[in-house]
C-alpha positions as CSV (number, residue, x, y, z in Angstrom):
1,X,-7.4,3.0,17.9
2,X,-6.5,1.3,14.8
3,X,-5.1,3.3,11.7
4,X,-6.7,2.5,8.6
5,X,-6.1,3.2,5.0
6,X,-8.3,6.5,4.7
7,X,-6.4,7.9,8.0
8,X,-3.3,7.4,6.4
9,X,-4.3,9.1,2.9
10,X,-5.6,11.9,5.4
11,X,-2.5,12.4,6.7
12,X,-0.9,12.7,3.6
13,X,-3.3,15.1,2.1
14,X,-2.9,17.3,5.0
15,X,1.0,17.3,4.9
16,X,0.5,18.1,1.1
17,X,-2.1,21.3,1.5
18,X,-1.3,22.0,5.1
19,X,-3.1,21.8,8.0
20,X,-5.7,24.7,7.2
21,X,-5.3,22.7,3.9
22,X,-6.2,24.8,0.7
23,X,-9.9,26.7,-0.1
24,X,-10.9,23.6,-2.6
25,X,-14.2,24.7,-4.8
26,X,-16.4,21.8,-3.3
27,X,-20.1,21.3,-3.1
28,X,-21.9,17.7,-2.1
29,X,-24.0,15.0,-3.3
30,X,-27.7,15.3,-2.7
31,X,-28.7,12.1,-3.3
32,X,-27.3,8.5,-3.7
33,X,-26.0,7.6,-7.4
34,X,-24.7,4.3,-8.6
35,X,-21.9,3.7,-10.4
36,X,-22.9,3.6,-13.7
37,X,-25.2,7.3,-13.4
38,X,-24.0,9.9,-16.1
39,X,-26.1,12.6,-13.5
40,X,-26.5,13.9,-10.7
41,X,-27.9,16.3,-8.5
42,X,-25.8,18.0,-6.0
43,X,-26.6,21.2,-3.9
44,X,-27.8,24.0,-5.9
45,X,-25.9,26.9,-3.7
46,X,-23.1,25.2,-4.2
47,X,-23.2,23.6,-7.6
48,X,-21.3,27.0,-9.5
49,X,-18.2,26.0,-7.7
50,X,-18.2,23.3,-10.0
51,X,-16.7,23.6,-13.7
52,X,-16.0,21.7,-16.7
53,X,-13.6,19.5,-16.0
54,X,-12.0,16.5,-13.9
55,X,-14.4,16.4,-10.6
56,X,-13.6,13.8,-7.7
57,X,-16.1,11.9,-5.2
58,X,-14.9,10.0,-3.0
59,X,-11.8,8.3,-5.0
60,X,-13.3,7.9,-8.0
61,X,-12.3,11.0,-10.8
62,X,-15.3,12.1,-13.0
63,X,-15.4,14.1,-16.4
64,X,-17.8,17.2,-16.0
65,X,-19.6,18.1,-19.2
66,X,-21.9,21.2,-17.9
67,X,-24.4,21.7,-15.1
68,X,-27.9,23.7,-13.9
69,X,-27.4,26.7,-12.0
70,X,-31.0,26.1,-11.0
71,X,-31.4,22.6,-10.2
72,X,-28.3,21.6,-8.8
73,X,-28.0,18.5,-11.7
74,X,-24.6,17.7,-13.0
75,X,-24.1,16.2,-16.4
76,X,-21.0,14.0,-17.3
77,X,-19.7,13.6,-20.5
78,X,-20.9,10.2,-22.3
79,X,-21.0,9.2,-26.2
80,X,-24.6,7.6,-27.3
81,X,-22.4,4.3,-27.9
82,X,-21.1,4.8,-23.9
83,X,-22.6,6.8,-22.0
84,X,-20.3,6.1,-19.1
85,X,-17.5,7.9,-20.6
86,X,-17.2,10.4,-17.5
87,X,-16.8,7.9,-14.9
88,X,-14.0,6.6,-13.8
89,X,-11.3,8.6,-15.7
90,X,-7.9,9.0,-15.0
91,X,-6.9,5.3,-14.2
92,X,-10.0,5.5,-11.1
93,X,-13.1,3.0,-11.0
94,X,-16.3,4.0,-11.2
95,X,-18.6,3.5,-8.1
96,X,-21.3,4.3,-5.8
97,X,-21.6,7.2,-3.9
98,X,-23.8,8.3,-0.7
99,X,-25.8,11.5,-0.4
100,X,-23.8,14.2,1.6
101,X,-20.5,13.3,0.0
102,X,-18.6,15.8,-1.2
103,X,-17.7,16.9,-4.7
104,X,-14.4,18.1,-4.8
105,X,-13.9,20.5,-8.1
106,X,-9.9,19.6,-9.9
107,X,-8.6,18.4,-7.1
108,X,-5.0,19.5,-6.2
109,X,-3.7,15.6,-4.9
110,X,-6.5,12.9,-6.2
111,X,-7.0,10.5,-3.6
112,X,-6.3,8.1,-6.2
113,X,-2.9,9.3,-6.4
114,X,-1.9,9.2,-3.1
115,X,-3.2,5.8,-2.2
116,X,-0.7,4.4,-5.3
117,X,2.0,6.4,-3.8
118,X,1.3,5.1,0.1
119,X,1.4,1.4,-1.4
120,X,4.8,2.2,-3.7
121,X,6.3,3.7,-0.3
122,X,5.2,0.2,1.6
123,X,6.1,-1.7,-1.3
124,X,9.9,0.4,-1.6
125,X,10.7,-0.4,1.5
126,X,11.4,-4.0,1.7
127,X,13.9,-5.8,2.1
128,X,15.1,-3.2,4.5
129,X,12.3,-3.5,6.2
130,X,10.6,-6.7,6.6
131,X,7.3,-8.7,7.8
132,X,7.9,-11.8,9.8
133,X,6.0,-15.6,9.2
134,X,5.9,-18.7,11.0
135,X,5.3,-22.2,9.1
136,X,5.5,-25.7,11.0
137,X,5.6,-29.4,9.6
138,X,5.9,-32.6,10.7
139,X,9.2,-34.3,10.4
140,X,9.0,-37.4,8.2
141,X,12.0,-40.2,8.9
142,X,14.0,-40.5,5.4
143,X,12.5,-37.6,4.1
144,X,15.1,-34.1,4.2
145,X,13.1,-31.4,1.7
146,X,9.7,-29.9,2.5
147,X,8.0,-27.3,0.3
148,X,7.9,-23.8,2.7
149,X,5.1,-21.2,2.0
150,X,5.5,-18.7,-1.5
151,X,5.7,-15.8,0.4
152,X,9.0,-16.8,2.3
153,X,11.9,-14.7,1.0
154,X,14.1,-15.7,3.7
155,X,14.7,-18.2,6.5
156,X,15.6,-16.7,9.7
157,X,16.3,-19.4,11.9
158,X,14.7,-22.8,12.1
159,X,13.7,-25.3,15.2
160,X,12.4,-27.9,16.5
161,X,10.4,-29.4,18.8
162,X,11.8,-31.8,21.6
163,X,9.8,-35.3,23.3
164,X,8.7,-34.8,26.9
165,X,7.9,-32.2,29.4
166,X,10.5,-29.7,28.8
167,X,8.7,-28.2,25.7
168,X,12.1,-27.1,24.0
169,X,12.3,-25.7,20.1
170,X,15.7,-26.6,19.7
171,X,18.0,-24.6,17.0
172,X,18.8,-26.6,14.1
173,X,22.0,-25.6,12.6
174,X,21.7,-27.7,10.0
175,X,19.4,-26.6,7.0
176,X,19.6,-25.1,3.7
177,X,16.8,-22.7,2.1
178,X,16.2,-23.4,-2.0
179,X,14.3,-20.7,-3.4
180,X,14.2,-21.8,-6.9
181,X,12.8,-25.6,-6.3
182,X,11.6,-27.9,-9.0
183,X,7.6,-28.4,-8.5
184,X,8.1,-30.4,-11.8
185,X,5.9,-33.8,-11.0
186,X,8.0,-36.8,-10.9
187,X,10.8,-34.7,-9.5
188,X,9.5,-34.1,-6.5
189,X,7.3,-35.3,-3.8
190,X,3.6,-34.6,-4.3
191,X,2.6,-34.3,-0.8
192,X,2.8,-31.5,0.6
193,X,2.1,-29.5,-2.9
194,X,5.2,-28.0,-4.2
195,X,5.4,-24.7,-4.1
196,X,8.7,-24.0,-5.5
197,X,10.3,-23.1,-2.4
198,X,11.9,-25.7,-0.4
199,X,13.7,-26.0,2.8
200,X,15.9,-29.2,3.6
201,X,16.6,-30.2,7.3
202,X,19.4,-32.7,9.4
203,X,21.3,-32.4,6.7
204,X,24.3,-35.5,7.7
205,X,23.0,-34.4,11.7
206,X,19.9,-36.4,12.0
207,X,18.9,-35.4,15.4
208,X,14.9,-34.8,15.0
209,X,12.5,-36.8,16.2
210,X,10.5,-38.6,13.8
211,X,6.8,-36.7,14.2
212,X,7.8,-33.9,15.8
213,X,6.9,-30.7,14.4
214,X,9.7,-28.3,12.7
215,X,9.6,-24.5,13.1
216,X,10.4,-22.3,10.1
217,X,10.6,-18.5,11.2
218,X,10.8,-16.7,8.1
219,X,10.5,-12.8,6.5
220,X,8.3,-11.8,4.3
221,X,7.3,-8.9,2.2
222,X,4.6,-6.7,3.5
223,X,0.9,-6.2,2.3
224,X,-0.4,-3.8,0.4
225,X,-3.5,-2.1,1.2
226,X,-6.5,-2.3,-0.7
227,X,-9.9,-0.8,1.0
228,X,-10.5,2.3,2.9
229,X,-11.0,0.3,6.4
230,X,-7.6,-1.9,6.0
231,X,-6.3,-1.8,9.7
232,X,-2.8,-1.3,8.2
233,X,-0.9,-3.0,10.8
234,X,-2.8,-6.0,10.5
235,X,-2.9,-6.2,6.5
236,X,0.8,-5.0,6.5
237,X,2.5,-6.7,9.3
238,X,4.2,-3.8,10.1
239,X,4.1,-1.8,13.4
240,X,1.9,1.4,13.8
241,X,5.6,3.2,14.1
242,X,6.0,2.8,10.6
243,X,3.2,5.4,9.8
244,X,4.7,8.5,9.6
245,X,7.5,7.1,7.6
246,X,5.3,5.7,5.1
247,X,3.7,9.0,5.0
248,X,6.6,10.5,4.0
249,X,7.7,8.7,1.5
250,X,3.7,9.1,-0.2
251,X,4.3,12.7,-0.3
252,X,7.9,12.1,-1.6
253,X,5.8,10.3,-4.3
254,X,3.3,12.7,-5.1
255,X,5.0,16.5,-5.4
256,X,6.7,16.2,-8.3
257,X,3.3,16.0,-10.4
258,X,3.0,19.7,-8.8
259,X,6.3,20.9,-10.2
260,X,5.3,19.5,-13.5
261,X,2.2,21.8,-13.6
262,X,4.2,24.3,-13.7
263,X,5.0,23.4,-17.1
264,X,1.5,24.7,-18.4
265,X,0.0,27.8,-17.7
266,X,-3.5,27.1,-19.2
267,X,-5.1,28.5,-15.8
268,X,-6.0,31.6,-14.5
269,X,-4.7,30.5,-11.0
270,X,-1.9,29.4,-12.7
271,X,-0.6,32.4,-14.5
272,X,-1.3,34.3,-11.3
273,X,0.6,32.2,-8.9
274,X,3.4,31.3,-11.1
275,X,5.2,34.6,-10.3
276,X,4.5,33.9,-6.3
277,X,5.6,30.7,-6.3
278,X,9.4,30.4,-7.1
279,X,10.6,28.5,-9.6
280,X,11.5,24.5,-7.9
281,X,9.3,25.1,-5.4
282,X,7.9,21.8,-5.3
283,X,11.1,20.4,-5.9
284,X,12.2,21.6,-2.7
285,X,9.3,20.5,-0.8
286,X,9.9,16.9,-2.6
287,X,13.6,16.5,-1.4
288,X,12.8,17.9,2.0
289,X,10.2,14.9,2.3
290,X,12.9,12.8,0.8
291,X,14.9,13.6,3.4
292,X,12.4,13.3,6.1
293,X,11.4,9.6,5.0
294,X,15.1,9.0,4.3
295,X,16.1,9.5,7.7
296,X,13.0,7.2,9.2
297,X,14.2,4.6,7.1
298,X,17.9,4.5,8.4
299,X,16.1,4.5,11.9
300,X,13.7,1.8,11.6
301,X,16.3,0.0,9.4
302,X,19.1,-0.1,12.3
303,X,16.3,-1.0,14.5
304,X,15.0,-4.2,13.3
305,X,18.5,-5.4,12.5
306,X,19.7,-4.3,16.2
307,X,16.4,-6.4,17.9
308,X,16.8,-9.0,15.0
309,X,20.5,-9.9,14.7
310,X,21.4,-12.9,13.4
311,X,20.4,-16.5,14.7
312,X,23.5,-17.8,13.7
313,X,25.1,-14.9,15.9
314,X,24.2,-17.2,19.3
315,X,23.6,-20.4,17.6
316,X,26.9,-20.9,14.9
């Protein structure tokens, strides 16, 4: 079953509050609202544990101005000029949201928060880690530099393809990788379009076949995920093994916001707790996660290098 991008923000939520997770004041949605509604209705039993205040549906963080005890109708807060104020605070976007969904009162760990913090962990750790590409071209006769896709960081190795029935990609060990190419027109060739990566082939050791297709095996970062459904080895190239690393590191992201809040005691719960909860508390938690995602990393690290090694290690 694929992991997606909600699953993972799951996971992370539920290493953050535990897995009885904490008693959050919630209530739910009775009916549909768009994304620009400064109302809403959700159910009335339910509606006191509500306050003014941030509010979150779904990922999207809402400004609470006051509510009915009665009806159930929440208002947000909104100037004449805009009366969208309320939605989307906090950095979040405003959207629609379905009936039944719930309506999470101050939320501990936005969702918001924790999706940045799962794409900073994917995006922190390349180059240690890294995606694989493939990219083939023709080879010309005369011709020795061919632009190579944007997203290639690195060449790995390079082939090419033999003439008959054997079916052979040769290794080419003679080819240099310009990362910093001209794509200035005159300079360069304007076929294929320059893309101001290059990679230049039989350099003084012409033994490729005029027509024959070259191989470029290349790494890459990884993908960041964007929508709730993302299949996240498929958007970031990386293997499902990688989840519980990535998760991690999110929550390695995300705990030191708690330790901040200790800074203000402008809560009830806050004054109360602050004399149960020892001082670096959160810090702790952070560097234990730290260490958790630290030690995942060295693994996955030696890993790839151990099945990866070098081409030029069997082919000098």
């Amino acid at each position: 079953m694929a992991v997606t991008y909600a699953n993972i923000v799951d996971r992370v939520r539920q290493q953050l509050l535990g897995y009885t997770k904490d008693q959050a004041s919630v209530s739910y949605l009775l009916n549909d609202i768009t994304a620009t509604d400064t109302s809403f209705v959700v159910d009335p039993s339910t509606v006191v544990n509500l306050s003014r205040g941030l509010i979150e549906i779904d990922d999207e963080m809402l400004l609470v101005k006051n509510y009915d005890r009665t009806a159930g109708t929440v208002t947000l807060f909104g100037l004449p000029t805009t009366p969208s104020t309320g939605r989307g605070v906090e950095g979040t976007t405003p959207a629609s949201h379905t009936a039944g969904t719930l309506v999470t009162d101050d939320p501990r760990f936005p969702r918001e928060r924790i999706k940045e913090a799962i794409n900073d962990t994917i995006n922190g750790v390349y180059p240690d880690l890294w995606v694989f590409g493939e990219f083939e071209f023709p080879y010309v006769a005369a011709r020795y530099e061919y632009p190579v896709p944007t997203d290639v960081d690195d060449v790995y190795k390079v082939t090419s393809n033999t003439i008959g029935p054997s079916a052979i990609w040769f290794p080419m060990d003679s080819w240099r990788f310009n990362p910093l190419a001209s794509t200035t027109a005159g300079q360069v060739k304007p076929t294929p379009t320059p893309t101001g990566k290059t990679i230049t082939v039989d350099l003084g050791n012409n033994r490729t076949v005029p027509g024959r297709n070259i191989r470029v095996s290349y790494t890459k970062a990884p993908n960041t995920l964007a929508n709730n459904n993302d299949d996240f080895t498929v958007v970031t190239g990386f293997p499902e093994r990688y989840i519980d690393m990535i998760v991690y590191g999110a929550c390695w992201r995300v705990l030191p916001s708690y330790e901040a809040g200790r800074l203000q005691q402008s809560s009830i719960e806050a004054t109360e707790r602050a004399g149960l909860v020892p001082t670096s508390a959160a810090s702790s938690a952070t560097q234990f996660f730290l260490a958790l995602y630290t030690r995942r990393l060295t693994e996955e690290r030696t890993r790839l290098q151990r099945l990866f090694e070098s081409y030029q290690t069997f082919n000098g």
